[in-house]
C-alpha positions as CSV (number, residue, x, y, z in Angstrom):
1,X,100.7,132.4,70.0
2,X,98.4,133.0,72.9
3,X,95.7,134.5,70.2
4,X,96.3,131.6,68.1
5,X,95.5,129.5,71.0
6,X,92.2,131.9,71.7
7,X,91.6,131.5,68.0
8,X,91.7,128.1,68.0
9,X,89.6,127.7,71.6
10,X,87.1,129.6,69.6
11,X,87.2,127.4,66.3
12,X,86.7,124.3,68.7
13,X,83.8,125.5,70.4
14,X,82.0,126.9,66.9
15,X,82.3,123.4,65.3
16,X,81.4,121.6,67.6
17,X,77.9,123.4,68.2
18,X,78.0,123.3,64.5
19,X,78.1,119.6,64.7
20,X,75.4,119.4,67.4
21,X,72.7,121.1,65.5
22,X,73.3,119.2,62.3
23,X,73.4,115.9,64.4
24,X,69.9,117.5,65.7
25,X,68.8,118.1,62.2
26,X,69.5,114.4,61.3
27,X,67.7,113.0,64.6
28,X,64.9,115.0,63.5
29,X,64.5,114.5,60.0
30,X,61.1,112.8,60.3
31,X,60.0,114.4,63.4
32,X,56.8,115.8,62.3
33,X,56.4,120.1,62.4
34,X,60.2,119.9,62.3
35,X,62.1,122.9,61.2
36,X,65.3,122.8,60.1
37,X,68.2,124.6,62.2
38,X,71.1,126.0,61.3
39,X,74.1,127.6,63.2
40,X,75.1,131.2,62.7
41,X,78.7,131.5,62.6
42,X,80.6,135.0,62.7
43,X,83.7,136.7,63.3
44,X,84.6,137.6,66.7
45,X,85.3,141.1,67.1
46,X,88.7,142.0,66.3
47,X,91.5,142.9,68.5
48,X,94.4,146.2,68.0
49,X,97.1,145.0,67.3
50,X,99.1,148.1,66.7
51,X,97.7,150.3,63.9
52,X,96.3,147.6,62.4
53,X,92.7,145.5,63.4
54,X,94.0,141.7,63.6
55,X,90.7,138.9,63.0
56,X,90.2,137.1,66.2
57,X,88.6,134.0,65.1
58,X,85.0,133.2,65.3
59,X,82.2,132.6,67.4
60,X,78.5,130.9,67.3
61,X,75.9,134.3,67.2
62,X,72.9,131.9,67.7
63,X,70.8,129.1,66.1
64,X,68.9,130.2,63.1
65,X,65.4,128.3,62.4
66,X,64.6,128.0,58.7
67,X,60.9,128.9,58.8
68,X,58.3,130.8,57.4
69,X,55.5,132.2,58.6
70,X,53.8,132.5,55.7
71,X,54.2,129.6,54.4
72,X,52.9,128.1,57.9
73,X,49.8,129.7,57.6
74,X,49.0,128.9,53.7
75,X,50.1,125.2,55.4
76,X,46.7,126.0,58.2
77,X,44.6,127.2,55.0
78,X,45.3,124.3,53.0
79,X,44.7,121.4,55.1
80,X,41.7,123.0,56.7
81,X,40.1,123.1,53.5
82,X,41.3,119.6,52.8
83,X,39.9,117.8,56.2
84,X,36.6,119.4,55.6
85,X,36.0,118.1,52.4
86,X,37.7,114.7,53.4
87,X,35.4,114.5,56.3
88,X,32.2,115.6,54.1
89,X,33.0,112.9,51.3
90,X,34.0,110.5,54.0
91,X,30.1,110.6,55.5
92,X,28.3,111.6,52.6
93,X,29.4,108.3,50.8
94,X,28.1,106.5,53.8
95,X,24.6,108.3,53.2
96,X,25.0,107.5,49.3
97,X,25.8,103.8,50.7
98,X,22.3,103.9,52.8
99,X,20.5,105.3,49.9
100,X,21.8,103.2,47.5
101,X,21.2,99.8,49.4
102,X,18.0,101.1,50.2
103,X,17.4,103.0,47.0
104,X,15.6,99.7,45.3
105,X,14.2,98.7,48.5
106,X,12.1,102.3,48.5
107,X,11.2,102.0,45.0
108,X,10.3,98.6,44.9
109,X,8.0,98.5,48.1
110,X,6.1,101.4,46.7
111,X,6.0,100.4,43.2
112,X,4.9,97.2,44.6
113,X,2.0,99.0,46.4
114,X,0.8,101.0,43.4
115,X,1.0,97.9,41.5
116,X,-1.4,96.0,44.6
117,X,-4.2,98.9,43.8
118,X,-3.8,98.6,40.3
119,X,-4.4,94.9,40.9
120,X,-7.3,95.4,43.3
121,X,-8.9,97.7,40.8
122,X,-9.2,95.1,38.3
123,X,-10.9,93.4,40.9
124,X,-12.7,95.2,43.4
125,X,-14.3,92.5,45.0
126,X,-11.5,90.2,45.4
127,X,-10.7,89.4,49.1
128,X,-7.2,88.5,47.9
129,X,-6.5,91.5,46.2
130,X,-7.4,93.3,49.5
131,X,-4.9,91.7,51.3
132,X,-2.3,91.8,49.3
133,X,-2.7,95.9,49.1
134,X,-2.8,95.5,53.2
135,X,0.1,93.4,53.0
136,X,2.1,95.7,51.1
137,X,1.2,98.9,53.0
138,X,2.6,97.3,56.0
139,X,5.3,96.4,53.8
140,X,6.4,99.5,52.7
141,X,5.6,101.0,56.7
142,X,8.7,98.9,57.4
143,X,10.9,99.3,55.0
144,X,10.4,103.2,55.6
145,X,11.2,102.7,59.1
146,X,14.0,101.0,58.8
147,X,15.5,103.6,56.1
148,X,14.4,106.1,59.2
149,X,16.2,104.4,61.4
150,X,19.7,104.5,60.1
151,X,19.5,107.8,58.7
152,X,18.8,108.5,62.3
153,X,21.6,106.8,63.7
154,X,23.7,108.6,61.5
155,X,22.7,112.0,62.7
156,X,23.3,110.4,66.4
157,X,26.6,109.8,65.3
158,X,27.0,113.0,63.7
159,X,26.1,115.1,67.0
160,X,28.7,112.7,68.8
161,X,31.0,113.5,66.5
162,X,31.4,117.5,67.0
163,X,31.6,116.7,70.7
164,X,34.8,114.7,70.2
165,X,36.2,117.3,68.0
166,X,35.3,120.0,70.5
167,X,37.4,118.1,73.4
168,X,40.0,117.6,71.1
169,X,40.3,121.6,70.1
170,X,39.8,122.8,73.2
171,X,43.0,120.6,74.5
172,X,45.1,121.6,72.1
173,X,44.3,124.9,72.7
174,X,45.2,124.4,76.2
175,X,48.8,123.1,74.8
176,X,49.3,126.0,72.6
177,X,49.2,128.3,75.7
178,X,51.1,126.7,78.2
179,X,53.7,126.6,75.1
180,X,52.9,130.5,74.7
181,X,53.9,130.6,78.0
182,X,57.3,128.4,78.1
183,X,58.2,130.1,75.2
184,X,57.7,133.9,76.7
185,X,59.8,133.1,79.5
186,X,62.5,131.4,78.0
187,X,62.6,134.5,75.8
188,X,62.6,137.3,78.8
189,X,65.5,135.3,80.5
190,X,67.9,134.3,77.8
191,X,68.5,135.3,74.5
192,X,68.1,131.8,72.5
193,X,65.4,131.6,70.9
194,X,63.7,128.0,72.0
195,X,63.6,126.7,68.6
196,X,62.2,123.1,69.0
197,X,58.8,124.6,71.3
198,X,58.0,127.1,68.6
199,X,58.0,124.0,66.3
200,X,55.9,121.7,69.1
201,X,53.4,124.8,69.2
202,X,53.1,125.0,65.1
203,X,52.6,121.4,65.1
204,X,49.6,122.0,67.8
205,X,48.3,124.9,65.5
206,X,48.1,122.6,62.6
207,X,46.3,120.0,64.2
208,X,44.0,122.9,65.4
209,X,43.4,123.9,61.7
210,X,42.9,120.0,60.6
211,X,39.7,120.1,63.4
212,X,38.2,123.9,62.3
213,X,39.1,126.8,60.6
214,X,41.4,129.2,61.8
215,X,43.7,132.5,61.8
216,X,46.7,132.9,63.6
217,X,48.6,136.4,64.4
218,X,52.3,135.9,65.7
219,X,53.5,138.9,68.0
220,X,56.9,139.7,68.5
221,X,57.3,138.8,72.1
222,X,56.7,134.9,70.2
223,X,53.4,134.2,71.1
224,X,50.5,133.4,69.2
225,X,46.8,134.7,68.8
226,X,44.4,132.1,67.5
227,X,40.8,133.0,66.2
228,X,38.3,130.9,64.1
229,X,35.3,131.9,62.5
230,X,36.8,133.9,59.5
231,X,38.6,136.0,62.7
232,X,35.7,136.6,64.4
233,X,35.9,134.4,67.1
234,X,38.9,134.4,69.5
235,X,39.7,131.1,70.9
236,X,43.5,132.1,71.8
237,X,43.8,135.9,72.7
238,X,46.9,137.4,74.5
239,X,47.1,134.0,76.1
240,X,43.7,134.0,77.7
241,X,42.1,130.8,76.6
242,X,38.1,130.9,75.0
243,X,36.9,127.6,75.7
244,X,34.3,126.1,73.0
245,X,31.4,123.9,74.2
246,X,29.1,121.3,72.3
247,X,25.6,120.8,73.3
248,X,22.4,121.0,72.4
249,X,20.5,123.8,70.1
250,X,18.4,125.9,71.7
251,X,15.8,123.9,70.8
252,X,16.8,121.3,73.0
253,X,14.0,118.3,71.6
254,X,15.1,118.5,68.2
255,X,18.8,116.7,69.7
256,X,21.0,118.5,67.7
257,X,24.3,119.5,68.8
258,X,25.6,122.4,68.3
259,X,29.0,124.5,68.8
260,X,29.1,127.7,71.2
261,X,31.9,129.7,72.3
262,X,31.9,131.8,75.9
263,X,33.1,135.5,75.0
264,X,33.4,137.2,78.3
265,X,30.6,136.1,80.1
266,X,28.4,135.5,77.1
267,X,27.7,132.2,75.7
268,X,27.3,132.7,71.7
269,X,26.3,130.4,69.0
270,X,29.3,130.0,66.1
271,X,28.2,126.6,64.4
272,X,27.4,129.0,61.5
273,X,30.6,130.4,61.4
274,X,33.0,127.6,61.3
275,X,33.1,126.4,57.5
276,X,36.7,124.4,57.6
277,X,38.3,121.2,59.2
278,X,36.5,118.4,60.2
279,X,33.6,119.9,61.8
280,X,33.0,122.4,58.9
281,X,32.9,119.2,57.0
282,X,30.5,117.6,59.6
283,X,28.7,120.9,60.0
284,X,28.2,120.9,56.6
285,X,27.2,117.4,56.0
286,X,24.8,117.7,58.5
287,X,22.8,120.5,57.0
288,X,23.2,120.3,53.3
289,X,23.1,116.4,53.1
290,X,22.0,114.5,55.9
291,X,19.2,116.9,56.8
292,X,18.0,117.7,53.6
293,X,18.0,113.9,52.6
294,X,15.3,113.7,55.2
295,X,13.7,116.5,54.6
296,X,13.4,115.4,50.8
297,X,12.5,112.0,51.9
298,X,9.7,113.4,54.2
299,X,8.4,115.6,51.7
300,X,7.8,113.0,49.3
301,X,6.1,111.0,52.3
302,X,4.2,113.7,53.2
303,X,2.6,113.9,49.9
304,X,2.1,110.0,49.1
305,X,0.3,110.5,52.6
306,X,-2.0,113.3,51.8
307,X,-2.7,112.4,48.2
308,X,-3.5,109.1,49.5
309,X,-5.6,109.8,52.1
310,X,-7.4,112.5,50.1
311,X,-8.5,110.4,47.1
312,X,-9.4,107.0,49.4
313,X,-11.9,110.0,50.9
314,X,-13.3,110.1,47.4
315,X,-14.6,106.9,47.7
316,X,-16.4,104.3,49.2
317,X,-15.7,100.8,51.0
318,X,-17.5,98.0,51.0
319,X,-19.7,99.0,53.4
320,X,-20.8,101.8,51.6
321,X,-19.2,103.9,54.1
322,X,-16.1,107.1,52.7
323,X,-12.8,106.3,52.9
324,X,-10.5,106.7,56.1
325,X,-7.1,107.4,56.2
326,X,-4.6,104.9,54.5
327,X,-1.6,106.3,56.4
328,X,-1.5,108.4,59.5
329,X,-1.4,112.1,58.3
330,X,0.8,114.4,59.7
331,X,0.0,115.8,63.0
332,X,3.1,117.7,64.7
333,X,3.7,120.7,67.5
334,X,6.2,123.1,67.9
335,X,9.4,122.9,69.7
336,X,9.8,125.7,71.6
337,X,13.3,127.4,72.7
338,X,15.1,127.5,76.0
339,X,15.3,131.3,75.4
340,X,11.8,131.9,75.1
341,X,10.6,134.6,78.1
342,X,6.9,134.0,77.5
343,X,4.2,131.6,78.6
344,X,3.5,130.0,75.3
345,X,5.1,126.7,74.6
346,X,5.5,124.8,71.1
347,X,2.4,122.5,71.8
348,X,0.0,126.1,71.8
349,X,1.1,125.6,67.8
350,X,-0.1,122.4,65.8
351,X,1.0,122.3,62.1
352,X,-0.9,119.6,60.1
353,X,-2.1,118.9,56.5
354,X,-5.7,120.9,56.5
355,X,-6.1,121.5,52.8
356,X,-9.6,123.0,53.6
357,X,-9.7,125.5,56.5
358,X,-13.0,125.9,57.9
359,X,-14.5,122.9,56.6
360,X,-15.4,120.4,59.0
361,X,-14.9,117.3,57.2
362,X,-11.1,115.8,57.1
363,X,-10.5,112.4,54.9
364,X,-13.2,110.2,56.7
365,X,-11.2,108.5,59.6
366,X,-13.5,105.2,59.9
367,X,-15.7,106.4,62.6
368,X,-18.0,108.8,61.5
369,X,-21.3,107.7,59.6
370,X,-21.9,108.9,55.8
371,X,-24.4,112.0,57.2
372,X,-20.9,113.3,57.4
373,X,-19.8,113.7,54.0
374,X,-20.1,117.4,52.3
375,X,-23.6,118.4,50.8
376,X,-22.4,117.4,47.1
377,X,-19.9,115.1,45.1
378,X,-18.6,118.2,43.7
379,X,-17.8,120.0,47.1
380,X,-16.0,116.9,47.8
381,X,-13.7,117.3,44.5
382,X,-13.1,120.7,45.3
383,X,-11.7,119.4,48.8
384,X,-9.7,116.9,46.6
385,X,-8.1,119.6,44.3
386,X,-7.6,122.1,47.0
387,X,-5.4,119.0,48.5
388,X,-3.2,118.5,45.4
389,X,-2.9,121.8,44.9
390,X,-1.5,122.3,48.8
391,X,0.3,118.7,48.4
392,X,2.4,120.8,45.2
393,X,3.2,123.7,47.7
394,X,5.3,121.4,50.1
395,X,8.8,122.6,50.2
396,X,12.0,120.9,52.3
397,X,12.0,123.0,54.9
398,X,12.5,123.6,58.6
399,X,10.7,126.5,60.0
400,X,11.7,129.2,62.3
401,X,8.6,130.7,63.7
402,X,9.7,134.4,65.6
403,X,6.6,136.1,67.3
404,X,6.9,139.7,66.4
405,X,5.3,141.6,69.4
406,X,5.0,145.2,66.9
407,X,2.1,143.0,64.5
408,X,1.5,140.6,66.7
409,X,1.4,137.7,64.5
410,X,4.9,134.6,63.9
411,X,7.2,135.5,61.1
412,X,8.3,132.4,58.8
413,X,12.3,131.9,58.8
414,X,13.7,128.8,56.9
415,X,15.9,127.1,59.7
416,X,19.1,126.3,58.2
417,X,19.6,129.2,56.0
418,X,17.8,131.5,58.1
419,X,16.2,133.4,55.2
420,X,12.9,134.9,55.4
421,X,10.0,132.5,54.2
422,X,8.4,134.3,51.3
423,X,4.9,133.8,49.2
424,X,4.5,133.8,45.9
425,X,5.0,137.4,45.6
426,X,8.3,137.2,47.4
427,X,6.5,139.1,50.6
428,X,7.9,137.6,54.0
429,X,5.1,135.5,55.6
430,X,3.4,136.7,58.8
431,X,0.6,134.5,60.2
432,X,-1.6,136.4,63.3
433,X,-1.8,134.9,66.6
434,X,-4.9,133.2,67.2
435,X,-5.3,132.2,63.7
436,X,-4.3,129.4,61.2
437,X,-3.2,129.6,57.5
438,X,-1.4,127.4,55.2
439,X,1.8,128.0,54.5
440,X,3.7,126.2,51.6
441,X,1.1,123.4,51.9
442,X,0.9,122.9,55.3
443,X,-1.6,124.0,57.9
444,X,-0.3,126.3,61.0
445,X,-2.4,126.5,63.7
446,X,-1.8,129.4,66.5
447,X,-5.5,129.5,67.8
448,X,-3.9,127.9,70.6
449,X,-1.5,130.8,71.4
450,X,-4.2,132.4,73.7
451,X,-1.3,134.2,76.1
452,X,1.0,136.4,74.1
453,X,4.3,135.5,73.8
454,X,7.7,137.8,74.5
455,X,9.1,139.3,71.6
456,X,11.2,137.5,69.0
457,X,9.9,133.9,71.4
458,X,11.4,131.2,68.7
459,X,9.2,127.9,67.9
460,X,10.3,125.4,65.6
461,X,9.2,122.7,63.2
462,X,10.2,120.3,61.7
463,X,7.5,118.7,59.4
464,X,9.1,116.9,56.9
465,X,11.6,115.4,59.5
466,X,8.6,114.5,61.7
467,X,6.4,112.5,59.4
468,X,9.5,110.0,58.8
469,X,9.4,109.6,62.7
470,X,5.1,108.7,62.1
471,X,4.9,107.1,59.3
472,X,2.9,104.5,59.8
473,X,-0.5,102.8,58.3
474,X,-4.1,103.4,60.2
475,X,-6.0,101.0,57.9
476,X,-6.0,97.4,59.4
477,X,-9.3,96.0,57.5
478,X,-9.3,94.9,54.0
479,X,-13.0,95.6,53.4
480,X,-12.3,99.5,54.6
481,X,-10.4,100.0,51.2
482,X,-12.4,102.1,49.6
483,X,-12.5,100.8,45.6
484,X,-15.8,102.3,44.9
485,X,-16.3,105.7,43.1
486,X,-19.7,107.7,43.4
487,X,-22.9,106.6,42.4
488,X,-23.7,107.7,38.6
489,X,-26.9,108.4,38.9
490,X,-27.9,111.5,38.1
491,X,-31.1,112.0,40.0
492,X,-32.3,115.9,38.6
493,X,-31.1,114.6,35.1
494,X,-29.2,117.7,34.3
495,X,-25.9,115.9,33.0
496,X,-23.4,116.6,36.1
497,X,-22.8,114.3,39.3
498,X,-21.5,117.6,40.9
499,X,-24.6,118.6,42.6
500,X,-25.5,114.9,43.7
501,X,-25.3,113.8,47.6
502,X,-22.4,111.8,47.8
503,X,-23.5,108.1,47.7
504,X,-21.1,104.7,46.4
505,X,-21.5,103.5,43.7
506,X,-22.2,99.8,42.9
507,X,-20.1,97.0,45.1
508,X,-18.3,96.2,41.8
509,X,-17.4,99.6,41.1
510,X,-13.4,100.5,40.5
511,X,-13.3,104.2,39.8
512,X,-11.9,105.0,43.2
513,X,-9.1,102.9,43.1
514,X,-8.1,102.8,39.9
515,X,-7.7,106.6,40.3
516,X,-5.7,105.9,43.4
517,X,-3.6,103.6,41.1
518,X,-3.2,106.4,38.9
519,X,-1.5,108.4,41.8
520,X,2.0,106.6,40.5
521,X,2.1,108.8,37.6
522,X,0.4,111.3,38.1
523,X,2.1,115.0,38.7
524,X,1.7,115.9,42.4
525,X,4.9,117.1,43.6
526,X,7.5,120.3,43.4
527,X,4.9,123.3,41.9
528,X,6.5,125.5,39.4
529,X,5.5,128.8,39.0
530,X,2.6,128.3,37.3
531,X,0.7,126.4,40.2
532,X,1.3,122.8,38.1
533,X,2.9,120.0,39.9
534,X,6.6,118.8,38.5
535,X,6.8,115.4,39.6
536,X,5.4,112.1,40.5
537,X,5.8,111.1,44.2
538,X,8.4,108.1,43.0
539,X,10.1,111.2,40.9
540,X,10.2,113.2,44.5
541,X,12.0,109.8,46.3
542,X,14.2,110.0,43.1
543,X,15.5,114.0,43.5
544,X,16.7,112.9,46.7
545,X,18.7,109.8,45.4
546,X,20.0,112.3,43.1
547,X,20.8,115.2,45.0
548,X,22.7,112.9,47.3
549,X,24.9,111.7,44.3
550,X,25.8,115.6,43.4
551,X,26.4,116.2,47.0
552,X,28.7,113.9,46.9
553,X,30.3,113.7,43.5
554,X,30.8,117.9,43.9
555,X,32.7,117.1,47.5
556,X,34.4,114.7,45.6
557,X,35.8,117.2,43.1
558,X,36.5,119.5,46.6
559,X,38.8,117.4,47.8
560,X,40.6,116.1,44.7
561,X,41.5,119.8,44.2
562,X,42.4,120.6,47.9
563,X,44.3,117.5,48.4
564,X,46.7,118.6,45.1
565,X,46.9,122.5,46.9
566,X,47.5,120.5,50.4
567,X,50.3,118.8,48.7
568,X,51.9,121.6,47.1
569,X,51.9,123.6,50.2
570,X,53.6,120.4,52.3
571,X,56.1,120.3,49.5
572,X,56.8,124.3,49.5
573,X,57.1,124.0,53.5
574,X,59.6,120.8,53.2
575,X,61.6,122.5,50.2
576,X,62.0,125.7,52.7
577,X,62.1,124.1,56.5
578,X,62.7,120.7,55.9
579,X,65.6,118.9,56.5
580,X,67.8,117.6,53.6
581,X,69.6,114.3,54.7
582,X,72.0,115.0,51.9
583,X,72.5,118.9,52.6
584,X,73.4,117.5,56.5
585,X,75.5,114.7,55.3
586,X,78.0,117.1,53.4
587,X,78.1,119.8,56.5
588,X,78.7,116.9,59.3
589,X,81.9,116.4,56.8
590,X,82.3,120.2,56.3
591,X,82.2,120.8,59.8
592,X,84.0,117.3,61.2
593,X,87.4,118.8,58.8
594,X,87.0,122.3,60.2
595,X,86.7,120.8,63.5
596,X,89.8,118.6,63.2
597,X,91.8,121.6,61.8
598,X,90.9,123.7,65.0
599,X,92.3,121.1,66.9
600,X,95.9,120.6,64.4
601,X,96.0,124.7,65.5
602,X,95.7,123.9,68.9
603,X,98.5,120.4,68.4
604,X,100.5,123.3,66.7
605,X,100.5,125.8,69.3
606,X,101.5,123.7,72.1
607,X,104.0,122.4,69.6
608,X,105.7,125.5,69.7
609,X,105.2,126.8,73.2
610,X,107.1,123.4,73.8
611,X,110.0,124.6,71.7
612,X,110.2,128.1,72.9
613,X,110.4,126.9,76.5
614,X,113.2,124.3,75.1
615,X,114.8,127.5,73.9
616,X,114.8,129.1,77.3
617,X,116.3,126.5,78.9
618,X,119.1,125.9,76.8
């Protein structure tokens, strides 16, 4: 009777931790990171009784935690993927938004420019037709800048935003090892294994994986190893914590955040390597839409600028004089690196849009007399062509410019995808020190650099970006529209205007800007291989509009398909570690029976040991 009793002790004590840890299971069924527990129950070793082994009852061996680790870290995967695209669509629909509202705005301004110089060309000498084309070049100055603006706050907004999600990493990280911690000490001193940390640390590893991409590597002493960057990275390595830092790029004027990590003692740049979670998405977004949607709009800018410009040079105002400048061409510097050793700085390097190196005439700026027009009409076409031709070369591009101290001349990098600039013979291009060339259109200036920099010193620029920051009309005077063409007269009679001095042509003349007119549909943009321009400048404003909508509709697509795998990996993990309300409902009844019967053994034995000591007494 006295092993009954033991049995029954036993019993008592196994059901009732039974009961405890499906009661647990039910207070925790929508606890988020949850995993279900579940009580191992075994025989206690048996006793000799005799020859024989009698059972001995039962005892609790330990508390079980459904889980899977591989399931955990498809679970990481899956909803790293899905943040990033939900963050990308999330701000690339507000750019679509901007775009959109601002889409007709852009189109109509400009259209309603071309259509002012169409108007003024049907007449020239209309005071009223001058002032509407100066009333709509300041019109279209302000719409641009407003368009600027936003797209400016949103890149503000962006860098702000990787800083939060920096802090927010970084503290979780924190979490996970203190938890590492807890949970190796709890483990050296007992032999329970502390089942509700493991899931509070899981739960922090996922919230990890919603912010960036991540690998984890479990070790059998229960701690955790966390790395990002496709593994490359260790942010989380036997418990020593890497902590990430936002700030700015090493080119610290073009305000760009971006993400480091300190490995040892050495600070290292991993922006490039994080392609998950909500700051791959903003990471993404930040390059591949934002950016190039102002590169794209600058471009297009850049070459309603300099084709303007360039063919109001062609003719005459109504003071006989050439043409100034319309808009205020580009005129930039480099921004040089924090990292740079030398003693040459980005404002040695001028990048501009020179069309005709060597030639000391630019588009007539207002102030110089007619002596300084070329020798010829036709030298002055030649500058003209030489200028389409260099405005068809423009590509959306950052630069990288890397001195190379072995040739002594700055190799051409594209910024974002850090690929070599090529020409057209897909040779990397190398432009000497102390000389100038143009490169993809644009003119790059380095007979400034008169001190030699340090090897691989890094300058960069951002030309497209920079002329949305300018834009901006120079022309404040309606009679300085210059409407009138060159003078026809053909003074050695041999049939060509080519080799005449340049001289205007009657005050009622409209060649000049009627071709300007012309400029809105004419081909001047996006050069195929055959040297021919692709597409009109309101074409160029329309590829961006459009590659924004791809953007867009193809992260759309992203995350309809990641969301669908996010969900089948929840439902795989709640199938497997969840808890089933149901499942628990029918063991609290299992267990509550088993529970009561231990104790009807227990009633029983005392039941007896009452009537064997009645026995003895009688």
């Amino acid at each position: 009777m006295a092993d009954m009793l033991t049995i029954a002790s036993l019993s008592l004590n196994t059901f009732k931790k039974a009961l405890e840890v499906t009661s647990h299971n039910v207070a925790n069924a929508s606890t988020e990171g949850y995993n279900m527990q579940r009580v191992i129950i075994q025989s206690s070793a048996p006793g000799n009784a005799g020859n024989n082994y009698q059972g001995s009852g039962s005892t609790v061996g330990g508390i079980e935690r459904i889980y899977s680790e591989a399931l955990q870290t498809q679970l990481y995967s899956s909803q790293t993927l899905k943040q990033r695209y939900e963050t990308q669509l999330d701000l690339s629909t507000q750019v679509e938004g901007i775009v959109a509202s601002n889409d007709e705005g852009v189109q109509e301004f400009l259209n309603r420019y071309l259509s002012s110089l169409q108007a003024l060309s049907d007449n020239p000498t209309s005071t009223t037709s001058r002032q509407q084309v100066l009333d709509e070049v300041g019109n279209l100055e302000s719409h641009i800048n407003n368009l600027t603006s936003v797209l400016g706050d949103t890149n503000y907004q962006t860098n702000n935003q990787v800083s939060d999600i920096i802090e927010e990493v970084n503290n979780r990280l924190q979490s996970v090892q203190e938890m590492n911690t807890q949970i190796d000490n709890v483990l050296k001193n007992t032999t329970n294994a502390p089942n509700d940390l493991m899931d509070q640390r899981d739960q922090a590893i996922l919230e990890i994986s919603q912010y960036m991409d991540i690998k984890t590597y479990y070790h059998d002493n229960g701690s955790v190893d966390i790395y990002a960057g496709n593994g490359q990275v260790p942010l989380l390595s036997s418990n020593t914590l890497m902590q990430l830092e936002a700030s700015r790029s090493e080119f610290q004027d073009e305000n760009r955040t971006e993400v480091y990590a300190y490995i040892g003692d050495q600070k290292q740049l991993i922006s490039d390597k994080i392609v998950g979670g909500e700051l791959g998405g903003v990471l993404d977004f930040r390059d591949n839409m934002l950016g190039k949607a102002q590169n794209d709009l600058g471009l297009t800018l850049n070459g309603m600028v300099a084709s303007m410009n360039w063919q109001h040079y062609q003719g005459y105002d109504a003071n006989g004089d050439a043409g100034g400048n319309i808009f205020a061409p580009l005129s930039t510097n480099a921004i040089d690196s924090v990292k740079n050793t030398g003693t040459v700085y980005g404002t040695d390097i001028s990048v501009s849009f020179n069309p005709n190196p060597g030639v000391s005439e630019p588009p007539y700026d207002g102030s110089s007399a007619l002596a300084s027009q070329p020798a010829t009409y036709g030298d002055k076409q030649t500058y003209l062509d030489n200028a389409n031709t260099e405005v068809g070369n423009f590509e959306p591009r950052e630069y990288k410019l890397m001195y190379n101290q072995g040739t002594d001349s700055f190799d051409f990098f594209d910024y974002i995808t850090k690929q070599a600039v090529v020409d057209s013979s897909g040779n990397p291009i190398s432009v000497a020190r102390g000389s100038s060339a143009n490169v993809e259109g644009l003119y790059f200036d380095f007979t400034g650099v008169t001190n030699v920099p340090a090897d691989e010193d890094s300058f960069l620029v951002k030309p497209h970006k920079q002329i949305l920051e300018d834009f901006a009309k120079v022309i404040t005077e309606q009679e300085k529209f210059a409407t009138r063409g060159q003078s026809p007269i053909d003074s050695n009679s041999d049939g060509s205007l080519d080799d005449e001095v340049p001289a205007a042509a009657a005050k009622g003349d409209n060649v000049n800007i009627a071709n300007m007119a012309g400029l809105q549909s004419a081909k001047l943009l996006f050069a195929g291989a055959d040297g021919k321009a692709t597409e009109s400048l309101l074409g160029g404003y329309s590829k961006m509009a459009v590659n924004v909508g791809m953007y867009v509709r193809g992260t759309d697509i992203q995350y309809t398909a990641q969301s669908n795998v996010y969900d089948v990996m929840v439902a795989q993990r709640e199938s497997y570690s969840g808890v089933s309300l149901d499942e628990e409902a029918a063991n609290l009844v299992k267990y509550q029976q088993a529970y009561q019967a231990s104790a009807q053994i227990v009633s029983t034995v005392q039941e007896l040991f009452q009537t064997l000591l009645g026995i003895s007494r009688a």
